[in-house]
Steps between C-alpha positions, in 0.01 A plus 500: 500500500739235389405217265647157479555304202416113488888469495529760772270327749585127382831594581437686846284230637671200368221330290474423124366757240304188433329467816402878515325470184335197655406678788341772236285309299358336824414846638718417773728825419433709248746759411421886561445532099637374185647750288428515093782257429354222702717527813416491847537753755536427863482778832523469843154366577620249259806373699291508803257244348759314379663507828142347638472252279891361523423478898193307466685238272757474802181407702447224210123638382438474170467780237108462453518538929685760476328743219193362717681705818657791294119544268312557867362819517614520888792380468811715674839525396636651842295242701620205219849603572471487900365132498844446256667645749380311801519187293862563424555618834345140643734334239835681622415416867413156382882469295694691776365203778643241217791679460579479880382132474791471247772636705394286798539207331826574352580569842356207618643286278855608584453457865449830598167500629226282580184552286147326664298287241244834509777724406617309209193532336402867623381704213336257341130531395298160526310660211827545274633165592167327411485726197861427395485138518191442341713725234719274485372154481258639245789682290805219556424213662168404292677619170782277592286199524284544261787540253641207649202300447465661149815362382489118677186535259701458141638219348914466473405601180307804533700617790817506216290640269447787713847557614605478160279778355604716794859418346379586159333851600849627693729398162203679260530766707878524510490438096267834496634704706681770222108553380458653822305458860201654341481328178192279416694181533668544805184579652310206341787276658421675815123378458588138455757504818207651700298216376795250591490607826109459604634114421645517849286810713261788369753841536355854545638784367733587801655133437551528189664825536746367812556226285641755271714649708645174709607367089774823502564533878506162652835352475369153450257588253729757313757255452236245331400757258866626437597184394193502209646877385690726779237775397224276540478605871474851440274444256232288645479740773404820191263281343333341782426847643352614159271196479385513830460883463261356237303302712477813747340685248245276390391444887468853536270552188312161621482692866323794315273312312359358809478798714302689177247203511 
C-alpha cells in the first residue's frame, strides 16, 4: 500500500504542510500513522478525505461543517461524490449558457446579430446576481465610503501625520532590507504599516496579501517604490507574504481553539 509523506500529499493536492497539520490536530484528517520519528503517513483513504474536504471548501462550508459531514456515521463517499458531481455538472451547464451569452454579445455588438433584452442576460441566476451585488456593495462600495468618511474625519494635521508615517515605514523598510524579509525588524515595520493602514479601511488577510503583490507588479505602484530603493519592490512583495503568512497562522490556531471548545 503506498504511503504519502506530508510533503508528498501537500505537494499532490496543492495545500500547505501547514494546513494539513491543521487539519490533524482538529481531527479533521488524521494521517494513517505516525512513524517513531514523528512523521506523518498518509494512504489512499487519506487522499480521498482530503479530496472531500477540499470540495466542500469549494461549496464555501466551513471546516467545523465539514468534519460535522465527514464525522457522520452514515455518511457515503460514493453518494458524497455524485451530489459533487451533479453540482459541478449544474455549474458547467450554468457557465456554458454564459459562455454563449458572451459570444452573442460580441456578436451583437459588432453588428452581426441581434440579441433580445432576454438573451443578453440568459444564464444569469437572479439568485447569483442578488448574491453578487450584495457582495459587492458590502465588500467595495461600503468600504469605499466608509474610508472616505474615515479620512474627511482627521484634521490637516492628522491626515499628514498619517501619510507621513506611511512614508516613514516604506524608507525603514528600504534601510532594513540587507537584515532580511524575515528579520524581527522588518516584520515589526510590517506591524506598524498594517496599523497605518486601518487609519484609512480595516484589511483582511487576502488584502493585505494583494496589496503585496500589486507593490512589485503594478506598474504604478512599482515605480513609487523603485524610486525609494529599485529592490524595494521585490522586496515588499517577500516580506509582505511572510507577515501575512503570520497572520494565517495565528487564525488557524485561533480557528482550532474554537472548534475544541
Amino acid at each position: 500500500m503506498s504511503e504519502y509523506t506530508v510533503k508528498d500529499l501537500a505537494e499532490a493536492a496543492g495545500v500547505s504542510r501547514r494546513t494539513l497539520h491543521f487539519y490533524d490536530e482538529k481531527g479533521l484528517l488524521k494521517p494513517a500513522r505516525v512513524g517513531e520519528n514523528g512523521y506523518r503517513y498518509y494512504d489512499e483513504d487519506s487522499l480521498i478525505k482530503l479530496q472531500q474536504i477540499l470540495f466542500y471548501r469549494e461549496m464555501d462550508l466551513e471546516l467545523d461543517q465539514i468534519k460535522q459531514i465527514l464525522d457522520d456515521p452514515n455518511f457515503d463517499t460514493i453518494s458524497a461524490l455524485q451530489q459533487h458531481r451533479d453540482s459541478l455538472l449544474g455549474k458547467i451547464e450554468r457557465l456554458g449558457t454564459l459562455t454563449q451569452t458572451i459570444d452573442g454579445t460580441l456578436q451583437h455588438l459588432m453588428g452581426e446579430v441581434r440579441m433580445s433584452k432576454k438573451n443578453i442576460f440568459e444564464g444569469f441566476e437572479k439568485e447569483h446576481t442578488e448574491k453578487y451585488e450584495q457582495q459587492a456593495i458590502d465588500q467595495w462600495g461600503d468600504t469605499a465610503r466608509q474610508s472616505q468618511k474615515l479620512w474627511n474625519s482627521y484634521s490637516d494635521e492628522r491626515k499628514q501625520e498619517i501619510m507621513q508615517e506611511g512614508s516613514d515605514i516604506y524608507q525603514g523598510l528600504a534601510d532594513n532590507m540587507d537584515k532580511g524579509a524575515k528579520s524581527k525588524g522588518v516584520q515589526e515595520l510590517l506591524a506598524k504599516w498594517h496599523e497605518n493602514l486601518r487609519n484609512f479601511y480595516e484589511p483582511s488577510i487576502e488584502t493585505l496579501g494583494g496589496l503585496g503583490t500589486m507593490y512589485d507588479e503594478h506598474p504604478d505602484f512599482h515605480a513609487k517604490f523603485a524610486e525609494i530603493h529599485p529592490d524595494l519592490p521585490g522586496f515588499l512583495k517577500e516580506a509582505i507574504a511572510i507577515y501575512v503568512d503570520k497572520l494565517e497562522t495565528e487564525w488557524l490556531e485561533r480557528e482550532l481553539g474554537v472548534l475544541e471548545e
